[in-house]
N, C-alpha and C positions, 0 to 999 in steps of 0.2 A: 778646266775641271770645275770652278765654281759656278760657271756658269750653264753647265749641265749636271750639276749638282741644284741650282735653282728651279731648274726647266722641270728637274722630276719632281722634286716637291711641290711644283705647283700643279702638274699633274698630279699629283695625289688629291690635294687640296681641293682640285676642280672636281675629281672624282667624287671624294669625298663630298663635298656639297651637293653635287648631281645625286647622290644616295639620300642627304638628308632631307633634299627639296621633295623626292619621291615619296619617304617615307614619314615625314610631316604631319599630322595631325592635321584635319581641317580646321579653317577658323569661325564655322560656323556648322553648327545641327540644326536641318529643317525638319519643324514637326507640321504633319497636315492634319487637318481637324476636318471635321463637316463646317457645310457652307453658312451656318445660322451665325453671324457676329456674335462677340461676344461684349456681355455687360462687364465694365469696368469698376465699377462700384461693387465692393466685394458686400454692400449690407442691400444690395437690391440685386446680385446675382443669383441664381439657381440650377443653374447647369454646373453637369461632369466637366465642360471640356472649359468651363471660367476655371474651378477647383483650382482643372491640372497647372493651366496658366497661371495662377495666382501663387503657385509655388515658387514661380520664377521672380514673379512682382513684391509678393507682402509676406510678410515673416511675425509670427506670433510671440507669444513667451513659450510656448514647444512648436516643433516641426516633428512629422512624423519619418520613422528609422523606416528607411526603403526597402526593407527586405520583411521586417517582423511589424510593421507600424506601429512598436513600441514610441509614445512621446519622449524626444530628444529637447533638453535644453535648449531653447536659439536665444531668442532676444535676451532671455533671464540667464543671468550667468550662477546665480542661486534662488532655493526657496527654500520653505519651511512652511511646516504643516502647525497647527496646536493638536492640544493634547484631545481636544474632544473634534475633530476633524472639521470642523465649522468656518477657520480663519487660516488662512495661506498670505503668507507675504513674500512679493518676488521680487529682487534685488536687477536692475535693467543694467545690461552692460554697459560698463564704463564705456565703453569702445565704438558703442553700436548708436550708428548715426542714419540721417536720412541721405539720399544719393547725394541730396544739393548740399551738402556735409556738416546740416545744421544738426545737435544731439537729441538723438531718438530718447523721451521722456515719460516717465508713469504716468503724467498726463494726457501724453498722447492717447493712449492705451485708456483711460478713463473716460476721454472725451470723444473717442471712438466708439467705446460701449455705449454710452450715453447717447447718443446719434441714432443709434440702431435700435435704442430702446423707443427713442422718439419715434421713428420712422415705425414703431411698430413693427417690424422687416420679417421675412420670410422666414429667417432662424432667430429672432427673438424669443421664442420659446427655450429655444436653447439658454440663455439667461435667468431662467425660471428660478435656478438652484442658489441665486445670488438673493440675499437678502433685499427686498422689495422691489426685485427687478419687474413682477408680474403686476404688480398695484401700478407702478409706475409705468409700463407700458398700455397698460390697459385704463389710462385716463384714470384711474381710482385716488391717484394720490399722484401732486402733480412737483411735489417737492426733491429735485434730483439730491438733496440730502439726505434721503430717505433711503437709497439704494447702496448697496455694502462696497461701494467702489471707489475707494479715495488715494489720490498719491501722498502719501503722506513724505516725500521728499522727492525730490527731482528726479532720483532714480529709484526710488522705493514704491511699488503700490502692493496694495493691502487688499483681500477680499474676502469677503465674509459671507458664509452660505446660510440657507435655512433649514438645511440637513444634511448630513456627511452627505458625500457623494463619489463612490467609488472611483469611478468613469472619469473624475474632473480634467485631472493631467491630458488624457485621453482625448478632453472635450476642445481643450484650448490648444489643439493643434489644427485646430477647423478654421476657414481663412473669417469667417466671423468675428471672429476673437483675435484678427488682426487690428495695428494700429492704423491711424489713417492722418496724413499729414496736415497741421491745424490748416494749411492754406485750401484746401477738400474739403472742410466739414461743410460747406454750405452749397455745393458745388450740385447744379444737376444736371448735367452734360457732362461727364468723365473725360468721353470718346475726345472730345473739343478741346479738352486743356492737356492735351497729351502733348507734350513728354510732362508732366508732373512727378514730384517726388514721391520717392518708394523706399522702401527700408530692406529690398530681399537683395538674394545674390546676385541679381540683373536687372537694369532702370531701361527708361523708353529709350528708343534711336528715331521711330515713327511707326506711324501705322496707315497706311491706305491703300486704297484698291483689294483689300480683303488680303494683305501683308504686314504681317507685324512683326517689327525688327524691334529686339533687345541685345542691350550690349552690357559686357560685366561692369557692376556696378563695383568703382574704384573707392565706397566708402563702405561697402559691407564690411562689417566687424569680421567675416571669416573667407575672405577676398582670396585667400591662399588655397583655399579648396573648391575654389571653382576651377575648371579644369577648363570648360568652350570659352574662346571669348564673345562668340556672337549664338545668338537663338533665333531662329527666322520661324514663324509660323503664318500657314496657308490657310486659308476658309476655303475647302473645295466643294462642292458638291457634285461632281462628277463622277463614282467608282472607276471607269477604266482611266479617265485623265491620274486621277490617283496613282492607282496600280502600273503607270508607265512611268512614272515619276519614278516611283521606287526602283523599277526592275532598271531603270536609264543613271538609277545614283545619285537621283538629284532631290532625291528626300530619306530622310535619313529612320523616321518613325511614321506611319499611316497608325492615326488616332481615329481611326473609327471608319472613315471611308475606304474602299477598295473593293476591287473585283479580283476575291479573293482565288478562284480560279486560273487568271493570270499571273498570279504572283513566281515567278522562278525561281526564287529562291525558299524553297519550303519551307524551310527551318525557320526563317521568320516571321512565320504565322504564329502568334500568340496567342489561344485561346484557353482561358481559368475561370472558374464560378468564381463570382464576386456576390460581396456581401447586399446584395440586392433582387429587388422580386417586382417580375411584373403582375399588374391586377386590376380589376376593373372593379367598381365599387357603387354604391346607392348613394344619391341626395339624400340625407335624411332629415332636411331644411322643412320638406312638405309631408302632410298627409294625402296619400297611408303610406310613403313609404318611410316616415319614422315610427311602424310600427314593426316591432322586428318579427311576431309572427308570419306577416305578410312579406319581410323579404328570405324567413327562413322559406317560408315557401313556394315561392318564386326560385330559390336558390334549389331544393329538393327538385323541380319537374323538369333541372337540364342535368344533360346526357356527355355527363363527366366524364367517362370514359372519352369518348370522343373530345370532348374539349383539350382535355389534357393526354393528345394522342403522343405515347412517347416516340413512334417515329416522326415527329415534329420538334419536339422539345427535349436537349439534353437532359435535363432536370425537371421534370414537372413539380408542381408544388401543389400540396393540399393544406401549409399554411404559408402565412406572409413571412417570418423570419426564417432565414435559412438556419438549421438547426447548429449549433454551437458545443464548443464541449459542455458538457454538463446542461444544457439547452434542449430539452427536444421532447418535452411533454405537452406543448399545443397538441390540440387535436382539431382539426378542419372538416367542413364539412365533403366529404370522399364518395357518395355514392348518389343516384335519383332517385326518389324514392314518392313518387307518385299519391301514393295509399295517404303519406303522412302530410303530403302536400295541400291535398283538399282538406285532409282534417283541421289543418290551422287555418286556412281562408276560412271556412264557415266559422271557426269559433273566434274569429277576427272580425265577422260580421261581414262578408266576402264570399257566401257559396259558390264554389267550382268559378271563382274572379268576378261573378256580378257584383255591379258596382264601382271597379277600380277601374282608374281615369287613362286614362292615354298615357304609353309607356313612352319617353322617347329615348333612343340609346346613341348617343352621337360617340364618334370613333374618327382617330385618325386615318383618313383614306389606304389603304395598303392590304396585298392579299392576305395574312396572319387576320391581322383586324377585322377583316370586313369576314371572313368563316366564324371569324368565332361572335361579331353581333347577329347573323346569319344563324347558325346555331343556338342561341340564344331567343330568336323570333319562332323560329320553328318550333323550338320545344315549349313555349307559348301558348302557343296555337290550340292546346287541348282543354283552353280555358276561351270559351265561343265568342265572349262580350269583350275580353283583352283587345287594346288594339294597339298592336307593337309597331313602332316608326322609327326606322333608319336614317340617322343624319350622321351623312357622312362628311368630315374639314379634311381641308386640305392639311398633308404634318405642317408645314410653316407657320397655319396659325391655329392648330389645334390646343395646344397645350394653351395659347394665350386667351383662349377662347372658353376652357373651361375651369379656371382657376385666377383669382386676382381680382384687377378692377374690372377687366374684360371680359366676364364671366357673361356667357350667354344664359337665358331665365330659360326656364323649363326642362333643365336634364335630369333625368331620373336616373341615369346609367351611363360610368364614363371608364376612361382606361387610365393609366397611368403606370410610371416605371420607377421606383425608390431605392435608391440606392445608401445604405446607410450611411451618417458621416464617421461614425466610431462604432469599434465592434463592438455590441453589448445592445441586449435586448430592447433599451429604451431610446435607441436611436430609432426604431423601428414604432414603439410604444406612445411618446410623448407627441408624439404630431395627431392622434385621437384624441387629445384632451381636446375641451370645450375652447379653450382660450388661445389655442395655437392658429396662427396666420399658415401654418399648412392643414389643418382639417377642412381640405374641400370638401369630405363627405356631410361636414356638419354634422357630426355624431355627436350624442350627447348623453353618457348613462353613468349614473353614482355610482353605480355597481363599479363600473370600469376603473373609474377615479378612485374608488376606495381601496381598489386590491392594488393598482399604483401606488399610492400612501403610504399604504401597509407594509409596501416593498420596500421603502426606502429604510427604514429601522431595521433590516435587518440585512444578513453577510450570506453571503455562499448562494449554499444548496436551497435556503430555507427563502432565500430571495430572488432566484432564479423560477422557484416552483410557484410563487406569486405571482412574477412577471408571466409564466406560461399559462396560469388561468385567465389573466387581464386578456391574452391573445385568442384563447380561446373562448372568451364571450364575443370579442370582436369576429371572429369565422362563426362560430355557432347563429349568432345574428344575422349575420348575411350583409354587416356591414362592407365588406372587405370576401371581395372573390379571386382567390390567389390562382394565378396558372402557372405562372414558370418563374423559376430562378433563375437569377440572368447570369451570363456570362461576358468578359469582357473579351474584347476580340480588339487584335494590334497587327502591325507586320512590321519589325525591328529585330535587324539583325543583332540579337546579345552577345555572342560571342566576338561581337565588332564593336557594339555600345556597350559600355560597362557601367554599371550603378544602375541600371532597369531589371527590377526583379514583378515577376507576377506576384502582387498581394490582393486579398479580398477586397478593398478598397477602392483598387484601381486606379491610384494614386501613385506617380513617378516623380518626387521630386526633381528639378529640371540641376539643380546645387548639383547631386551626387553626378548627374552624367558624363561619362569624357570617353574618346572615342580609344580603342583598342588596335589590334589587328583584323583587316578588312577579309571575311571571306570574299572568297573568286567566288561570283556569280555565273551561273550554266549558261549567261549571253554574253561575259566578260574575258577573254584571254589574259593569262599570267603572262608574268612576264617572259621571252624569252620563247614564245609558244606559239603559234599560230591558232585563230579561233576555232574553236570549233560548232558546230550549228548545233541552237537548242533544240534539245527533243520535246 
C-alpha cells in the first residue's frame, strides 16, 4: 500500500514538473537591432538603438515610466526643488552600487557630467541649463569650479541652474545624464574593456561577433523587479534573416529590422508616431546660403505637394515638431510659390539664381532619398545658371560623413532624422542655437536666440507660444525643410512580452520586461493539435 502510494505521488510530481518545465518563462529575451554596432560610451553615443540598450546598462537620478514617460525616481531615492526653482539637491541611494559592488556616489554623477562637458559631446548642450556648464564647455572658462555641480556628500549632489527649467526631471532621464564608473572616465575604446562596471538592472556577460549578452545585475538597488535573467541582443542587417528569426521563436523583439511582409504573426507588428521628424536642411556655414532670402527661395520653387506625397508618408509634416498639446502654432513653409521665389533672389542680389555657386545635395543612397534629391534638382532647374549635383553615400557612412569630425567640405543640402530626447518643444529647439555640438546646419540668428530667452521666464501657454515663433523663424528661413513625422516600427509580441508599451519616444526600458503567456503563432501547433499549414 505504501509503496503504490509512493509510485503515485511521484507521478504526480513528475507530472507536475513536466507542466512546470513547459510552462517556465524563458531565461533569456532576444532583441535584434540593425547591423551598425553600437557605441558604448553613453557621452559619444547618438543612436535610437545605443538609448534603447543603455536602459539596460546605465541608470540616471530618473528613468523614464514605460507607458506615460513620466520621470521615475532610480538612482535618487529623494530630491528637492528651492523655492525660486534654480537649486535641486538629490539624495543617491543608500543601496544603489555599481555591478562590481563598489557604492554608486554623487561624485560619480559629477565627474560624469564633467567628462562630457570636457568632451564637449554631442548632448552637452543639454547641460546648458546648469550654471556655467556652456562657459565651461565652450573653452570660455576653464575652472570646473565654476559649473553648479558638486557632491556636497557622498551621497548628496546639488545642482544649480541658470534659469527654472520646467523640462529638468524630464531631462535627466536621458542616458547623458548617466553616471560613469571612475575606472571609464579616461577610457577610449568602451567596446575593449567590456565587461566593465554599470550601475543599471543588467551588467556585461560579453559582446562579439555582433552579440551581446547581458546578465541581471546582482547589485542593482532594485534586483527584485527585474523579471529576465539574461538579455541577448543581435546586430542584423538582413530583413528577411530578421523576420525568420521571429516567426522561428528565436527572437523575441525585431527593433527596427524586418521584412515586415513575412511576419505571421500580425499582431506583432508595432507601429506609432514618435516624437520625431525627418528633414533635410541648408549649410548655413557659407555664402549665400546663410542668406535666408536665398533659402526661402530656393525653398518656395519645389513642388511640395509631391514632396510630401501622403500616399508615401503616414504623417507628412510642414513643421519640424510634431504638434503637442497646447503646441501647434508653428507655421511652415506648405506651398511653391514661384512669383515670390524670384522676387527674393533679385532683391538678394541673385536674378532668376545668376550668380549662386554650385548646389551639392548629398543624401543617403535609398529609393525615398534619392526622389526627393531628384525632386529638389528638377524644380531647380527653372533657374538656367543653378547647377544642382547629386552626391549620393552609402547609409553606413552617410551620417558619419555629414556631421562631426568627418564631415565632408562642400554640402549645401543634407538629410537627417531627430528624434527628440523629452517631450517638450526644446528638445527639438536648443540643438539650433549657435553653440550646440548638434547644429550641423550651422545656423546662427539673434532673432532665434532671443525668443528662446524670452521663453524661458515664462509658464504655460505664454511659453509655448514663444517657443512656436522660434520654430517658425526656423521653417520661414528655410533653415530646416520638414517632410515627414516619423513613426516607430517593432515586431513584439505584447500580449506575450509585458512591460513594452508604444510611447512617443520610443524608448522600452529593458528593467520593466518579463515574459507573459506565449500566443500560438499561425506556423506553431498547440499543444495537443496537429499543425496546421500557414496561409
Amino acid at each position: 500500500m505504501k509503496t503504490k502510494l509512493f509510485a503515485a505521488i511521484l507521478v504526480f510530481v513528475l507530472a507536475l514538473s513536466a507542466v512546470s518545465a513547459e510552462t517556465a518563462p524563458p531565461e533569456e529575451f532576444v532583441t535584434v537591432f540593425g547591423d551598425t554596432m553600437p557605441e558604448f560610451d553613453p557621452h559619444r553615443s547618438i543612436y535610437s538603438t545605443e538609448a534603447q540598450i543603455f536602459t539596460a546598462l546605465y541608470e540616471g537620478l530618473f528613468s523614464y515610466d514605460p507607458t506615460t514617460l513620466e520621470p521615475l525616481a532610480a538612482a535618487s531615492s529623494a530630491w528637492k526643488k528651492s523655492k525660486d526653482g534654480m537649486t535641486y539637491t538629490f539624495e543617491i541611494r543608500s543601496n544603489a552600487k555599481w555591478s562590481d559592488g563598489s557604492p554608486l556616489l554623487a561624485s560619480d554623477f559629477r565627474n560624469a557630467w564633467m567628462r562630457l562637458l570636457d568632451l564637449n559631446a554631442q548632448y552637452a548642450a543639454f547641460f546648458d541649463v546648469i550654471v556655467g556648464a556652456k562657459e565651461y564647455r565652450l573653452k570660455k572658462n576653464s575652472d570646473p569650479a565654476s559649473v553648479g555641480i558638486s557632491a556636497s556628500a557622498d551621497k548628496t549632489l546639488v545642482v544649480t541652474l541658470n534659469r527654472p527649467t520646467a523640462y529638468f526631471t524630464r531631462l535627466l532621464c536621458h542616458h547623458a545624464f548617466a553616471p560613469i564608473h571612475p575606472s571609464m572616465l579616461n577610457v577610449e575604446s568602451w567596446e575593449a574593456r567590456i565587461p566593465y562596471p554599470v550601475n543599471g538592472p543588467y551588467k556585461f556577460s560579453s559582446f562579439k561577433e555582433g552579440k551581446l549578452v547581458l546578465e541581471r545585475n546582482s547589485f542593482y538597488w532594485d534586483k527584485n523587479a527585474v523579471s529576465i535573467p539574461r538579455q541577448v541582443m543581435l546586430f542584423v542587417g538582413d530583413d528577411d534573416a530578421a523576420s525568420t528569426m521571429f516567426n522561428n521563436e528565436e527572437a523575441n523583439w525585431l527593433a527596427g529590422p524586418g521584412n515586415y511582409d513575412t511576419i505571421l504573426l500580425e499582431a506583432a507588428i508595432q507601429v506609432n508616431p514618435i516624437f520625431g521628424t525627418h528633414y533635410w536642411y541648408f549649410d548655413c556655414s557659407q555664402t549665400p546660403w546663410d542668406n535666408p532670402s536665398v533659402r526661402k527661395a530656393l525653398a518656395l520653387l519645389l513642388p511640395w505637394k509631391d514632396i510630401r506625397d501622403p500616399a508615401k508618408y503616414t504623417a507628412p509634416a510642414t513643421t519640424l515638431i510634431l504638434p503637442l498639446p497646447g503646441y501647434s502654432k508653428a507655421k511652415g513653409i506648405e506651398s511653391q510659390d514661384n512669383a515670390e521665389a524670384l522676387k527674393l533672389l533679385e532683391s538678394a542680389g541673385y536674378p532668376a539664381g545668376a550668380g549662386l555657386p554650385e548646389m551639392k545635395i548629398y543624401f543617403a543612397e535609398g529609393k525615398d532619398s534619392r526622389r526627393i534629391a531628384s525632386l529638389f534638382q528638377t524644380a531647380w532647374k527653372v533657374l538656367p545658371s543653378l547647377k544642382v549635383t547629386l552626391v549620393p553615400l552609402s547609409p553606413g557612412k552617410y551620417y558619419d560623413s555629414i556631421a562631426g569630425e568627418g564631415k565632408l567640405a562642400g554640402i549645401t543640402l543634407a538629410h537627417t532624422t531627430w528624434i527628440g530626447d523629452f517631450a517638450d518643444p526644446e528638445a527639438f529647439l536648443q540643438m539650433w542655437t549657435p553653440d550646440s555640438p548638434l547644429n550641423d546646419a550651422h545656423f546662427s540668428d539673434p532673432a532665434f536666440e532671443d525668443l528662446l530667452a524670452k521663453s524661458y521666464a515664462k509658464d504655460a501657454e505664454e511659453r509655448m507660444n514663444l517657443l512656436a515663433e522660434a520654430e517658425t523663424l526656423l521653417l520661414q528661413t528655410a533653415v530646416v525643410l520638414p517632410i515627414y513625422h516619423s513613426f516607430a516600427a517593432s515586431v513584439i509580441d505584447v500580449d506575450y512580452i509585458e512591460g513594452w508599451y508604444q510611447n512617443a519616444l520610443d524608448i522600452h526600458p529593458y528593467k520593466y520586461l518579463k515574459f507573459g503567456t506565449p500566443s500560438v503563432q499561425p506556423n506553431v501547433a498547440s499543444a495537443g493539435t496537429a499543425a496546421s499549414p500557414a496561409l
